[in-house]
N, CA, C and O atoms as a MOPAC input file, in Angstrom:
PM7 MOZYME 1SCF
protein

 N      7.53600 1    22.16100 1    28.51200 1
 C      6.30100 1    21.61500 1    27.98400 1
 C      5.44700 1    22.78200 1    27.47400 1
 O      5.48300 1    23.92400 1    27.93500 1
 N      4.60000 1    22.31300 1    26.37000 1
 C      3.98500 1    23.55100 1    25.96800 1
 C      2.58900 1    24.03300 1    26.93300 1
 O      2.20700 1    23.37200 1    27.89800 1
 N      2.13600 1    24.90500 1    26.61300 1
 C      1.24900 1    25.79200 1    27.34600 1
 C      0.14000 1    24.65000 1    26.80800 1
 O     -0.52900 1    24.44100 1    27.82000 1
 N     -0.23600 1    24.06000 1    26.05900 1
 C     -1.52200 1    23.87900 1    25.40200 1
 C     -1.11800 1    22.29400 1    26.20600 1
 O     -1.99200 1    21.69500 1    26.83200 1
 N      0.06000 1    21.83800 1    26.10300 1
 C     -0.41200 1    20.19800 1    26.44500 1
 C     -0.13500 1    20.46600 1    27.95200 1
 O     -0.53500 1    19.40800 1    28.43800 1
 N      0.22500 1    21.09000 1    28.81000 1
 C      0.05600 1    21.30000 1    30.42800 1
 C     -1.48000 1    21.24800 1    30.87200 1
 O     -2.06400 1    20.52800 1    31.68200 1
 N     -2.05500 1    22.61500 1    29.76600 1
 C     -3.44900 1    22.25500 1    30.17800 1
 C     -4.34100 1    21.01100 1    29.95500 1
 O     -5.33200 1    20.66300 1    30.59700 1
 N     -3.59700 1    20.27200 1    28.61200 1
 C     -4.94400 1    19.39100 1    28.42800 1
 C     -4.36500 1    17.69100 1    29.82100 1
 O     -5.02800 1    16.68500 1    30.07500 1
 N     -2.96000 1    18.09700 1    30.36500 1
 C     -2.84400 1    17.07800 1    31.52600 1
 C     -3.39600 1    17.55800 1    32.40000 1
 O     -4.07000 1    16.76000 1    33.05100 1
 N     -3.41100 1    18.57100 1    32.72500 1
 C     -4.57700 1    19.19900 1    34.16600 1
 C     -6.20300 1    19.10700 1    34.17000 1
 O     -7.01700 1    19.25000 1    35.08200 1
 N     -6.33800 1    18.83600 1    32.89600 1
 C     -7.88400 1    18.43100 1    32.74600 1
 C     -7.60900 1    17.35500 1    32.82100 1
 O     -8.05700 1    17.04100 1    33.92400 1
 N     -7.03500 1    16.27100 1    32.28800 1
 C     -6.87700 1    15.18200 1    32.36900 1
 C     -6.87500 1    14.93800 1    33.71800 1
 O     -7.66800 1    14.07900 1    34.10200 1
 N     -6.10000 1    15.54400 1    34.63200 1
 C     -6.03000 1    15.21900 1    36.16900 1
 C     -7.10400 1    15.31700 1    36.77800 1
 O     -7.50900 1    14.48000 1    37.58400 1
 N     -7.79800 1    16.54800 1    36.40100 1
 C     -8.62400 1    16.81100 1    37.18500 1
 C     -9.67300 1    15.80300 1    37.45000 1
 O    -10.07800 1    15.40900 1    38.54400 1
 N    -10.11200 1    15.38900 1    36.03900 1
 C    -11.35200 1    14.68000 1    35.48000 1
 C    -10.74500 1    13.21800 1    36.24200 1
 O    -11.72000 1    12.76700 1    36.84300 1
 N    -10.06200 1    12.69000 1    36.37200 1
 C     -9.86100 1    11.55800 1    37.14800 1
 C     -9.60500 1    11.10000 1    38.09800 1
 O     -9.43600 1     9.90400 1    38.33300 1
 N     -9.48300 1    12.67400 1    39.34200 1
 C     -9.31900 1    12.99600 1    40.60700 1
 C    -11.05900 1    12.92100 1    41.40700 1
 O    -11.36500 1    12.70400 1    42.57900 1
 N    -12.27600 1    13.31800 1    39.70600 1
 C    -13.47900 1    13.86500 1    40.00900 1
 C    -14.17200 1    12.56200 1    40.21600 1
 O    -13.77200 1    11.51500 1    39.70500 1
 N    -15.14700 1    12.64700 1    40.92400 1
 C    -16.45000 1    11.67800 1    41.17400 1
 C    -17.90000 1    12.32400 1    40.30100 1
 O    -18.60900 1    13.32000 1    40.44200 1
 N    -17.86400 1    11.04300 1    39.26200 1
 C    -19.14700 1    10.91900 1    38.46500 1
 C    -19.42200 1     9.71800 1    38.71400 1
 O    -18.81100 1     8.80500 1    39.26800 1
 N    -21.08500 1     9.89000 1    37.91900 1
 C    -22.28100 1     9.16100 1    38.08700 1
 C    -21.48400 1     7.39400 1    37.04400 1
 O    -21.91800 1     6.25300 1    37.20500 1
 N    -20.50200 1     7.73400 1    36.24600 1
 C    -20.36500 1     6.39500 1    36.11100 1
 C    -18.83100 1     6.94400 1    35.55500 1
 O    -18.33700 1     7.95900 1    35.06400 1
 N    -18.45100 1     5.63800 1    35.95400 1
 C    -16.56300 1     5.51500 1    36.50400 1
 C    -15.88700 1     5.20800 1    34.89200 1
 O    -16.18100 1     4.37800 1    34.03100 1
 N    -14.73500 1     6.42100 1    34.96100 1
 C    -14.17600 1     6.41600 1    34.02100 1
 C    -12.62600 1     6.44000 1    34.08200 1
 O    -12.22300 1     6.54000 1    35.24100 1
 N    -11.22500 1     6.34600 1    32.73600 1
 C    -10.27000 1     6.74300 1    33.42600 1
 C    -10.17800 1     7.43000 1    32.45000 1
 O    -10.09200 1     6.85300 1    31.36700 1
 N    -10.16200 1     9.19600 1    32.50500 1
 C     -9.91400 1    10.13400 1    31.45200 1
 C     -8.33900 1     9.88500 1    30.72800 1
 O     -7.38100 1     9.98100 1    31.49500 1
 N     -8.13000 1     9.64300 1    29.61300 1
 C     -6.92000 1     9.59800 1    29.00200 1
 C     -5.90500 1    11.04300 1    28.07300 1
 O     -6.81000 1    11.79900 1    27.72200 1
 N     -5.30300 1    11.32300 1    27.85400 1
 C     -4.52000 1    12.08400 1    26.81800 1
 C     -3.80100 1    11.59800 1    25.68200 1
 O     -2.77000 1    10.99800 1    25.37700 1
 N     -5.07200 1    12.26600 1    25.07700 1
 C     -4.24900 1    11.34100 1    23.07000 1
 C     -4.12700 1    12.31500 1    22.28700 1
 O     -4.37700 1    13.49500 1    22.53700 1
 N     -3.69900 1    11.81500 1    21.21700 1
 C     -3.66200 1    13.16900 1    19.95400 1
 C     -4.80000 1    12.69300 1    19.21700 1
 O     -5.60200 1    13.45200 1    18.67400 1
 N     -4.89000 1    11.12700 1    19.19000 1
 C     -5.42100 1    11.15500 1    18.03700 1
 C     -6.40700 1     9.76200 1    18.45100 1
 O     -6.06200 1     8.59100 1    18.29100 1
 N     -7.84700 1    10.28800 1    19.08100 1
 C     -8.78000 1     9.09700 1    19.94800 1
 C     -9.20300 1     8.18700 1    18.99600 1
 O    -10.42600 1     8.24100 1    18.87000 1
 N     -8.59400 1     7.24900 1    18.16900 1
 C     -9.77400 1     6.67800 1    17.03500 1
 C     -9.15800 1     4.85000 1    17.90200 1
 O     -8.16500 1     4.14800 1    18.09300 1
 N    -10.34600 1     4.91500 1    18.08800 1
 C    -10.37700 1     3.30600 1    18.48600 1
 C    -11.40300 1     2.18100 1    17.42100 1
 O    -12.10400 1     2.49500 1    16.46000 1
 N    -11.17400 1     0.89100 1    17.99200 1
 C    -11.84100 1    -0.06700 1    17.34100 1
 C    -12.93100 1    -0.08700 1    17.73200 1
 O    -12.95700 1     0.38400 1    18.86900 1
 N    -14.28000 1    -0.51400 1    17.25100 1
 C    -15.26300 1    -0.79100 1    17.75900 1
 C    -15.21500 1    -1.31600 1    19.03500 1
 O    -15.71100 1    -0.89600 1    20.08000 1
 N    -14.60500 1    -2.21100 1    18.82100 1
 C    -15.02200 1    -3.31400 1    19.93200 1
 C    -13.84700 1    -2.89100 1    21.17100 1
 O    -13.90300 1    -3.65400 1    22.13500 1
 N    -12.95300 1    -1.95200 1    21.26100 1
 C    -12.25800 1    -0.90900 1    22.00500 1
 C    -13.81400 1     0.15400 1    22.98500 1
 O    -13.66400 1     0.59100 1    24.12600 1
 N    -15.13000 1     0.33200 1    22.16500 1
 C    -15.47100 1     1.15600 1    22.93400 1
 C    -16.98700 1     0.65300 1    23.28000 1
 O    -18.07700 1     1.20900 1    23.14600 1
 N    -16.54100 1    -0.84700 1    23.86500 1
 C    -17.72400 1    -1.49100 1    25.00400 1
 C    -17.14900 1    -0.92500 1    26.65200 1
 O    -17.43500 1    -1.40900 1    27.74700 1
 N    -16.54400 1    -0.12400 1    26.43600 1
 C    -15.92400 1     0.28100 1    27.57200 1
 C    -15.94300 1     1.72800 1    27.35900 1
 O    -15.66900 1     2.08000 1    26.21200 1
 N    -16.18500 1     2.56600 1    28.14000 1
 C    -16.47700 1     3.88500 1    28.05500 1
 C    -15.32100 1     4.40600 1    27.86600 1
 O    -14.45100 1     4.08900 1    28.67700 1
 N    -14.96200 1     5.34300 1    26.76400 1
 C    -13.62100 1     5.90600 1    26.52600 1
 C    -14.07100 1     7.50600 1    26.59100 1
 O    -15.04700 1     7.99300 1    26.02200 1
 N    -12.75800 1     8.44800 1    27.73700 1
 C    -12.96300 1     9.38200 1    27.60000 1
 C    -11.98400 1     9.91400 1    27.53000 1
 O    -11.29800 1     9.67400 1    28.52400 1
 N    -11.21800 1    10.96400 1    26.39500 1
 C    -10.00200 1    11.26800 1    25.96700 1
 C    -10.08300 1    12.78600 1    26.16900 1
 O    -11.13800 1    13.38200 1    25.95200 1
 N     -9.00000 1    13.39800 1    26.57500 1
 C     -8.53400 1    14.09800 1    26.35100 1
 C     -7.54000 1    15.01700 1    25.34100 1
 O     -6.34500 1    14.73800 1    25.23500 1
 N     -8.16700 1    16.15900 1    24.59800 1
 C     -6.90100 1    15.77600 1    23.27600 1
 C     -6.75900 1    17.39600 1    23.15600 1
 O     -7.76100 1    18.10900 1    23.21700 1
 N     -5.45900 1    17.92500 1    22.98300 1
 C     -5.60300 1    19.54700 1    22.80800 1
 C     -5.63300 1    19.22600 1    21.74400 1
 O     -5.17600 1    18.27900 1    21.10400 1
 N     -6.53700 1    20.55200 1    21.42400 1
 C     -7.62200 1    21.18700 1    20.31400 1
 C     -6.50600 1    21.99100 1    19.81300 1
 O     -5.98200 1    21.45500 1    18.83600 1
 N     -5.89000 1    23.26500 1    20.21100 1
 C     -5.39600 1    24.49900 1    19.68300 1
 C     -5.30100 1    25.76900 1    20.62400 1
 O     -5.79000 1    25.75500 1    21.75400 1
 N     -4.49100 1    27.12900 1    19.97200 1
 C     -4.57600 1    27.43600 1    21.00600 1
 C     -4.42000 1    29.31400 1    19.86400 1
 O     -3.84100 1    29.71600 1    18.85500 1
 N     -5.39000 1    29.86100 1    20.95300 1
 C     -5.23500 1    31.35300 1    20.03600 1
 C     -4.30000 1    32.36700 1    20.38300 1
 O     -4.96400 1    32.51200 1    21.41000 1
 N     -3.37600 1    33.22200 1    20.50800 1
 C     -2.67200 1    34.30900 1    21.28000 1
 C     -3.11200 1    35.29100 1    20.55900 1
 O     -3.45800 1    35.31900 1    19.37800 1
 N     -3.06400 1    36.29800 1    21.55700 1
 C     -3.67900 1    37.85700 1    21.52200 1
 C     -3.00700 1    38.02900 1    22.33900 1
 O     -2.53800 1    37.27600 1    23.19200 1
 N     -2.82400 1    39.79500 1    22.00200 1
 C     -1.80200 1    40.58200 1    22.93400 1
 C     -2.50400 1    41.00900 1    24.24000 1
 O     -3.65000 1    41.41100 1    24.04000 1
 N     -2.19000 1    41.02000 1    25.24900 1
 C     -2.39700 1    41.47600 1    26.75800 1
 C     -2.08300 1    42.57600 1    26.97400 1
 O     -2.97600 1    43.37900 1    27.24600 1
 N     -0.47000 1    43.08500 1    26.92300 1
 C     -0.13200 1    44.65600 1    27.18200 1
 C      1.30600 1    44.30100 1    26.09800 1
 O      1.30600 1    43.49500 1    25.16700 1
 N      2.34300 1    45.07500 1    26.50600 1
 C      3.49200 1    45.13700 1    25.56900 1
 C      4.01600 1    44.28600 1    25.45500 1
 O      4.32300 1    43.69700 1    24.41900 1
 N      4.23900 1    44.03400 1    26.56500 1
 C      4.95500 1    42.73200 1    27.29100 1
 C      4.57000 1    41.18300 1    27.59100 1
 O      5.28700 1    40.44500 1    28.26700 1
 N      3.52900 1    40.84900 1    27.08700 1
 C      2.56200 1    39.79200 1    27.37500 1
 C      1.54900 1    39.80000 1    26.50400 1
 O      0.90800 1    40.71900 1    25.99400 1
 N      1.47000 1    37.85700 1    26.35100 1
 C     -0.06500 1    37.39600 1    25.52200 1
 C     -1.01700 1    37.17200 1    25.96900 1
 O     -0.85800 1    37.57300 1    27.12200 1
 N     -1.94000 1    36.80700 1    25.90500 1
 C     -2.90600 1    35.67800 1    26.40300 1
 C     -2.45700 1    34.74100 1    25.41700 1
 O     -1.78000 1    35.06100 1    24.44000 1
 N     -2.92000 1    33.35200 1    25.73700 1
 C     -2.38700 1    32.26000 1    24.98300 1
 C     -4.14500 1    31.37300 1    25.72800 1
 O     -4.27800 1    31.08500 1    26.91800 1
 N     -5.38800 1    31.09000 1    24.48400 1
 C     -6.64400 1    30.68200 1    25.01200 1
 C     -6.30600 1    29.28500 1    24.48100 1
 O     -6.05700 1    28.91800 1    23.33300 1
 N     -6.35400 1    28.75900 1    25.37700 1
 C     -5.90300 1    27.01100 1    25.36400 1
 C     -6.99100 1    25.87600 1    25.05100 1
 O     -7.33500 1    25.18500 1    26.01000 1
 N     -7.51100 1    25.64200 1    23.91500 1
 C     -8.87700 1    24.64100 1    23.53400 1
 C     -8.45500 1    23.05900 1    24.08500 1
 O     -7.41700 1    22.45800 1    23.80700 1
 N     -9.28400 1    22.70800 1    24.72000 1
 C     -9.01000 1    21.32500 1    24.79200 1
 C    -10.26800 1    20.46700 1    24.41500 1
 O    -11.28300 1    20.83900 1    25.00400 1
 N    -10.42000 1    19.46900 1    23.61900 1
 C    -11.52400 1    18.64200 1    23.58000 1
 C    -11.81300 1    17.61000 1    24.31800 1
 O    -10.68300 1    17.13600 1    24.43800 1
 N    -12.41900 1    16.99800 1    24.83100 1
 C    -13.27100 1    16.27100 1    26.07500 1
 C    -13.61600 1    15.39000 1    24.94200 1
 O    -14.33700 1    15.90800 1    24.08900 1
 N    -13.13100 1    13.75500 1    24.69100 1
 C    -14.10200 1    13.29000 1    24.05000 1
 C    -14.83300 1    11.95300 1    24.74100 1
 O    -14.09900 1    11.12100 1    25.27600 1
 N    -16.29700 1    11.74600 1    24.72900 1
 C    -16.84700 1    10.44300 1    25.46900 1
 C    -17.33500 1     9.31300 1    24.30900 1
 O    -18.17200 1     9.78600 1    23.54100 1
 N    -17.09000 1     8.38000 1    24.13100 1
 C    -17.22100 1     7.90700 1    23.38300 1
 C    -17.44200 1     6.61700 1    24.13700 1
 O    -16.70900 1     6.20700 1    25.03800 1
 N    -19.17300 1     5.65800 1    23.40400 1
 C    -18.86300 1     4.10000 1    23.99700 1
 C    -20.07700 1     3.51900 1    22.98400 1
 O    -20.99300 1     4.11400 1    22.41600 1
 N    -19.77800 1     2.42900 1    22.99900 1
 C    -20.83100 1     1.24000 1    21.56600 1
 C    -22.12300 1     1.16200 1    22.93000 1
 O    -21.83000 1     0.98800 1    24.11300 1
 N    -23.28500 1     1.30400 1    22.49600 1
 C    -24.12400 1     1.33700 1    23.22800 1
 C    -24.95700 1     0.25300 1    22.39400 1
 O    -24.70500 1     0.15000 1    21.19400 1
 N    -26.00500 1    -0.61200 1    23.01100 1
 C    -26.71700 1    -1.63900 1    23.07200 1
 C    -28.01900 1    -1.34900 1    22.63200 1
 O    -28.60100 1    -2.02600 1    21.78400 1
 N    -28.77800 1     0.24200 1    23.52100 1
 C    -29.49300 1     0.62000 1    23.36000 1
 C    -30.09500 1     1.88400 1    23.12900 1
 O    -28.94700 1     2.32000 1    23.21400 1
 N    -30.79300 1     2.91200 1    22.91500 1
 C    -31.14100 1     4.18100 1    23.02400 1
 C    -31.19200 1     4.52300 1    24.06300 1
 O    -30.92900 1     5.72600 1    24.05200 1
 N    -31.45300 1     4.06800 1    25.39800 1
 C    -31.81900 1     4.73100 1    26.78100 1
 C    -30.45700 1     4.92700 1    26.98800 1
 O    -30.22300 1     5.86000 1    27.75700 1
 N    -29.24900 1     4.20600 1    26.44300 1
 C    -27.94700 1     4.33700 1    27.27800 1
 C    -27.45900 1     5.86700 1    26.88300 1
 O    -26.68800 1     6.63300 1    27.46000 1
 N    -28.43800 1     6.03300 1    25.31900 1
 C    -27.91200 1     7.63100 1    25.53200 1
 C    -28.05000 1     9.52300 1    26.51400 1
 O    -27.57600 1    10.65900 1    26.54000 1
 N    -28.91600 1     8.74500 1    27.04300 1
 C    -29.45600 1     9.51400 1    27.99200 1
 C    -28.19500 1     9.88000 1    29.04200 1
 O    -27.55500 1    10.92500 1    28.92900 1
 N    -27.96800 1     9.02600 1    29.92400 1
 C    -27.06100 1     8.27000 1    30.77200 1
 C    -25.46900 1     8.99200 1    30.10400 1
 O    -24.93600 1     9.63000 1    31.01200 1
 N    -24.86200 1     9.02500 1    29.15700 1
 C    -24.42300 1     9.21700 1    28.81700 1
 C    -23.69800 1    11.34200 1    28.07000 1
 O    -22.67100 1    12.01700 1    28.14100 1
 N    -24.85200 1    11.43800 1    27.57700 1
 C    -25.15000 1    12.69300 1    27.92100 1
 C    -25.62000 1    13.72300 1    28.97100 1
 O    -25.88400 1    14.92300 1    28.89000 1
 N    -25.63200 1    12.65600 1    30.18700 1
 C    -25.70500 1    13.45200 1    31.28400 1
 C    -24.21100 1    13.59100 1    31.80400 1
 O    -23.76000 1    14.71300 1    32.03400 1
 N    -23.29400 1    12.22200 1    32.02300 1
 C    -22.00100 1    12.54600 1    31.79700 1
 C    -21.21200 1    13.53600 1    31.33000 1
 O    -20.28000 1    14.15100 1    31.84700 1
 N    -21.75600 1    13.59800 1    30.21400 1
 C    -20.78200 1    14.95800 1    29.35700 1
 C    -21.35300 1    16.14900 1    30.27900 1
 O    -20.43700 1    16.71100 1    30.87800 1
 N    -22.30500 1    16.54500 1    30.47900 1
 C    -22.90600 1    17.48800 1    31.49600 1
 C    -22.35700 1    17.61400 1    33.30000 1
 O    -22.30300 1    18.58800 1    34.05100 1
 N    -22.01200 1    16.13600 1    33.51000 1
 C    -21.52600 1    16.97200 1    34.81200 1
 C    -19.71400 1    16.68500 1    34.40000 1
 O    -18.95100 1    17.51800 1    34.89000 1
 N    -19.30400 1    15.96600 1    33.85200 1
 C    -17.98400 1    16.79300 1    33.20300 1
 C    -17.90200 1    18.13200 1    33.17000 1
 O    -17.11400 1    18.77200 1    33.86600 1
 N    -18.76300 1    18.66000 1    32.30600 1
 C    -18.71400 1    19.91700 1    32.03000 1
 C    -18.88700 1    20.98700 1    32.99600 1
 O    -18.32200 1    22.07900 1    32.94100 1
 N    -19.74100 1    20.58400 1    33.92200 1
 C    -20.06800 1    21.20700 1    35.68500 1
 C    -19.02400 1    20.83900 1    35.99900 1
 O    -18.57300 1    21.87800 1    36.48200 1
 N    -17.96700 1    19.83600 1    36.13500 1
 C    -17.17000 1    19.79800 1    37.29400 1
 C    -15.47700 1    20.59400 1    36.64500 1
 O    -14.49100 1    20.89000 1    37.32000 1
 N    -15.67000 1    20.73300 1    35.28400 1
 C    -14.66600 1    22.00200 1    34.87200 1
 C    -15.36700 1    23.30300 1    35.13200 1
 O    -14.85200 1    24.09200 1    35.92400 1
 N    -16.35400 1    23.55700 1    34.60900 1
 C    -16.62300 1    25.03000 1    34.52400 1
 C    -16.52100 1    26.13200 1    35.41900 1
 O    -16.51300 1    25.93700 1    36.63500 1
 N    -16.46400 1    26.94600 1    35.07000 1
 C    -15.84000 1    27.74800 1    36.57400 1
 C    -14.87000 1    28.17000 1    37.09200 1
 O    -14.70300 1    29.28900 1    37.57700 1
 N    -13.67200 1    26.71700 1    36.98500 1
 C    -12.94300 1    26.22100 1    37.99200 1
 C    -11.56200 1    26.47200 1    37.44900 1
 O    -11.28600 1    26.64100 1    36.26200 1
 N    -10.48700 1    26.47500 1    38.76500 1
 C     -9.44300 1    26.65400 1    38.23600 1
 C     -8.99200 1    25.23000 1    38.13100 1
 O     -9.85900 1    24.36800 1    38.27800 1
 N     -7.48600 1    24.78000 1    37.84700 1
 C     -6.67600 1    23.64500 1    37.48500 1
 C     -5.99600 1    23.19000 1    38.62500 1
 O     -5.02400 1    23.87400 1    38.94600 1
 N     -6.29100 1    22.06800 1    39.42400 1
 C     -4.99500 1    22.28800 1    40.14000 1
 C     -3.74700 1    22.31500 1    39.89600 1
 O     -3.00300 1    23.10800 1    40.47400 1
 N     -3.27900 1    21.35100 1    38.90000 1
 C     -1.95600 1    21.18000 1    38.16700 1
 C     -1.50000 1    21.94100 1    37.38700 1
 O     -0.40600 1    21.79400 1    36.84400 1
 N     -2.71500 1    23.41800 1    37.10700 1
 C     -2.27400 1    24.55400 1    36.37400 1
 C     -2.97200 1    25.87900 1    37.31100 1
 O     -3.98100 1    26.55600 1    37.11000 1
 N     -2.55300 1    25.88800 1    37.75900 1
 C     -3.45100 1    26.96300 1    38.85500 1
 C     -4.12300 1    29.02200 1    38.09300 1
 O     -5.06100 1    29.79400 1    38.29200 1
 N     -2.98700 1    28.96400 1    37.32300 1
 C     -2.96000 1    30.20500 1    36.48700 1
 C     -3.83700 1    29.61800 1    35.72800 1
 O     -4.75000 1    30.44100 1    35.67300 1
 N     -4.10400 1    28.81300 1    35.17600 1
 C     -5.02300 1    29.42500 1    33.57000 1
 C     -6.45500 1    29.32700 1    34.32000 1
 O     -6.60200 1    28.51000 1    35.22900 1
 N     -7.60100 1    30.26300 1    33.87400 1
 C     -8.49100 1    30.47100 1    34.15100 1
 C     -9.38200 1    30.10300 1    33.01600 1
 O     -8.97100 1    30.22100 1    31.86200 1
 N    -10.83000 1    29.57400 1    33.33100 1
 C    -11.55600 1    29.19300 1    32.62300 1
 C    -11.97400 1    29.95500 1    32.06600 1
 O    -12.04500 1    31.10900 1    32.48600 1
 N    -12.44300 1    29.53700 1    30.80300 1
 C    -12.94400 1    30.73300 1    30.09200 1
 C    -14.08200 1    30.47500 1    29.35300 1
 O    -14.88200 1    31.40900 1    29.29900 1
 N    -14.41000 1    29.30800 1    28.68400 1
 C    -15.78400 1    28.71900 1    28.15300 1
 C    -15.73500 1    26.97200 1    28.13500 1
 O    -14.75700 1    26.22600 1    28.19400 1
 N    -17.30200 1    26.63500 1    28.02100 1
 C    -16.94800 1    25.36800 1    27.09000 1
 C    -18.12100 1    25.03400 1    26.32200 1
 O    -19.18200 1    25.35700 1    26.85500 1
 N    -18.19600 1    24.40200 1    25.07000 1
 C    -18.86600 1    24.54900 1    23.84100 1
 C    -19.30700 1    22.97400 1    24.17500 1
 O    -18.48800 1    22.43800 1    24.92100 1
 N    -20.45700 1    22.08600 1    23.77400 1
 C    -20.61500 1    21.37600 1    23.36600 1
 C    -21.08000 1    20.48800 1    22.35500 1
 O    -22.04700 1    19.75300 1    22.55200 1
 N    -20.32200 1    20.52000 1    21.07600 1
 C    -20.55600 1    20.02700 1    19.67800 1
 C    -19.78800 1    19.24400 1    19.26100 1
 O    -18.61200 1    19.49600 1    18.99900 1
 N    -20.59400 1    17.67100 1    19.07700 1
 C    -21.77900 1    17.65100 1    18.63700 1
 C    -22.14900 1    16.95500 1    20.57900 1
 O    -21.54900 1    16.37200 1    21.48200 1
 N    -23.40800 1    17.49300 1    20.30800 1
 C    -24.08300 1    16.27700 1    21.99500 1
 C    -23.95300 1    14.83100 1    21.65500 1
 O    -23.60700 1    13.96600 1    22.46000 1
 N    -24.28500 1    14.61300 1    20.28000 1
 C    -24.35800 1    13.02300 1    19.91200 1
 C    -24.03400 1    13.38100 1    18.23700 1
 O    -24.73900 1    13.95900 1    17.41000 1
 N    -22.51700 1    12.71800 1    18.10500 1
 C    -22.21200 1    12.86400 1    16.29600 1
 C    -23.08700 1    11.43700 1    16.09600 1
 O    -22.97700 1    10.29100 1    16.53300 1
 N    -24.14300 1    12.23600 1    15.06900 1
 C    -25.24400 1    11.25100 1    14.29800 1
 C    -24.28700 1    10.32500 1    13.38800 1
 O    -24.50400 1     9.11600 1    13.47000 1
 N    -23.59700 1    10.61100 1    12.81600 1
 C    -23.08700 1     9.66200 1    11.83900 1
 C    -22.42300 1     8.60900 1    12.64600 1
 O    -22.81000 1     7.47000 1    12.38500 1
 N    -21.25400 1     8.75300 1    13.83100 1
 C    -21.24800 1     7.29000 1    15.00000 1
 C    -22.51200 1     6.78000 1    15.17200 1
 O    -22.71000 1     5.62000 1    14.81000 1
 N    -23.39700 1     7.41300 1    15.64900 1
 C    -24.66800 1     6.34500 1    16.16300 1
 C    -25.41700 1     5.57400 1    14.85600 1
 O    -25.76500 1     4.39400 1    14.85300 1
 N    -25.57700 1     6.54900 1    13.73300 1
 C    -26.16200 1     5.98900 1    12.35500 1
 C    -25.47900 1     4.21300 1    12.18700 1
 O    -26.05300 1     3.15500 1    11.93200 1
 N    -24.14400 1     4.51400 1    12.44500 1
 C    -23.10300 1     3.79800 1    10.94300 1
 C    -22.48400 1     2.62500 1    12.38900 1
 O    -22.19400 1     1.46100 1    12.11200 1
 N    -22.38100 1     3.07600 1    13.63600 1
 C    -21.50000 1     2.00600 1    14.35200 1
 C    -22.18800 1     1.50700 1    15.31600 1
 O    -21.87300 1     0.41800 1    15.79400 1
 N    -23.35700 1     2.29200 1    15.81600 1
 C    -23.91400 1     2.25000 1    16.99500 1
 C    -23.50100 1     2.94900 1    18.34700 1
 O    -24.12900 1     2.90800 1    19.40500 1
 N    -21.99600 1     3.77000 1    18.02200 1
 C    -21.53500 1     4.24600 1    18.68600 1
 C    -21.72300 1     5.81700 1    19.46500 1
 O    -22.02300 1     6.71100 1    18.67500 1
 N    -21.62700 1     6.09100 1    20.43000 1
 C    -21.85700 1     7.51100 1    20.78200 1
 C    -20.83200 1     8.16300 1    21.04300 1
 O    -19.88300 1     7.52900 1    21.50300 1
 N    -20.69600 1     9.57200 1    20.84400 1
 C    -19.64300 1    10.57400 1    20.79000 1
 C    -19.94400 1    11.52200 1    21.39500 1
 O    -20.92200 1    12.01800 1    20.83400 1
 N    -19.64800 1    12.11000 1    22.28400 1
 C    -20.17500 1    13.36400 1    22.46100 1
 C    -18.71500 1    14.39100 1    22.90300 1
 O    -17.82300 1    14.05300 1    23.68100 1
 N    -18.80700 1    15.55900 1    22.22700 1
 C    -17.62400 1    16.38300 1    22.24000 1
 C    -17.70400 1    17.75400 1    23.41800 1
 O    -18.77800 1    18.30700 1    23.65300 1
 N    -16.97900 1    17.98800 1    23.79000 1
 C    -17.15100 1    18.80200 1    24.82800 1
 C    -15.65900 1    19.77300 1    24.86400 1
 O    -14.61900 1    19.41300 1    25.41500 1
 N    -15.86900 1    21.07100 1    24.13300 1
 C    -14.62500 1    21.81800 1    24.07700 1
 C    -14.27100 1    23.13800 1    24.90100 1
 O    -14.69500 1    24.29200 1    24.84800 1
 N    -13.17500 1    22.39100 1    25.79900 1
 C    -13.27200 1    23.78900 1    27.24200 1
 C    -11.59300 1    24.57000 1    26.89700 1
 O    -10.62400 1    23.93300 1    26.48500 1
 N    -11.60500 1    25.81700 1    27.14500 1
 C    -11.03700 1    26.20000 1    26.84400 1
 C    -10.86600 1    27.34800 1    27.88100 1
 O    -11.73200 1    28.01200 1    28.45000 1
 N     -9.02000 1    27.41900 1    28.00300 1
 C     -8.53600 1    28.30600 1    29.41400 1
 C     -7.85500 1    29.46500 1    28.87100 1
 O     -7.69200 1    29.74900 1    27.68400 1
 N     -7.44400 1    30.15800 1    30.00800 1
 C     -6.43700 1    31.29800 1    29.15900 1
 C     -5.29400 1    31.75900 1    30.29300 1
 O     -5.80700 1    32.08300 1    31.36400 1
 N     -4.36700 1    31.81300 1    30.26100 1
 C     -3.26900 1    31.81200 1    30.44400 1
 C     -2.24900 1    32.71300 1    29.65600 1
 O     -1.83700 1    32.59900 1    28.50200 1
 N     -1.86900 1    33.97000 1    30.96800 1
 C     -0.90100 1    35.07700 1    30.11000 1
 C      0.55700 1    35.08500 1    30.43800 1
 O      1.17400 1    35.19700 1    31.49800 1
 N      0.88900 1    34.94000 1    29.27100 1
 C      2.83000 1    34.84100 1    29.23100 1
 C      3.09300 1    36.06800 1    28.88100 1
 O      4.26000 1    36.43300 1    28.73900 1

């Protein structure tokens, strides 16, 4: 299995092993595009992003493993975005830091969050998005 989709199942694990403020089942996709009416239900995907290598010593890479976090759900109202973006926040607390259990070697290394809310979902569907890109590193 490759280096990049090990990690994005160990986030996947992790995130559905974790206790948040509202109950989710983190998934692994390539490609998260659902129906509207697919996201009256809180969808949170997992999807590798990419992955950079740089040399380590002669003999070895680093290999920095991107994974994207995506939350996505049709919301009713504006307050639900609140609620929602706090989610992506303790997601992001309950990776950061931390190692994998299901990958114990790769070590954390950042995570980016863009966009907090893609305006054009909320404009055009009513929908919210929020992206969250963590990324490990791991030397072969």
């Amino acid at each position: 299995m490759s280096t990049l989709i090990a990690i994005a199942d160990a986030v996947t694990a992790s995130l559905n092993a974790g206790s948040f403020g509202q109950p989710f089942n983190a998934e692994r996709l390539y490609q998260p595009a659902f129906e509207l009416a697919d996201l009256a239900d809180l969808k949170v995907s997992v999807v590798p992003k990419g992955v950079t290598i740089a040399t380590a010593s002669r003999d070895g890479s680093y290999f920095d493993c991107a994974v994207d976090v995506g939350i996505q759900k049709k919301i009713a109202d504006d307050a639900e975005i609140d609620g929602l973006v706090d989610l992506a926040e303790e997601i992001a607390d309950h990776l950061r830091m931390k190692r994998l259990d299901d990958e114990p070697e790769a070590v954390w290394l950042s995570i980016e969050h863009e966009p907090v809310v893609a305006a054009e979902h909320l404009e055009q569907q009513r929908a919210l998005t929020s992206i969250l890109t963590v990324t490990y590193r791991v030397r072969r």
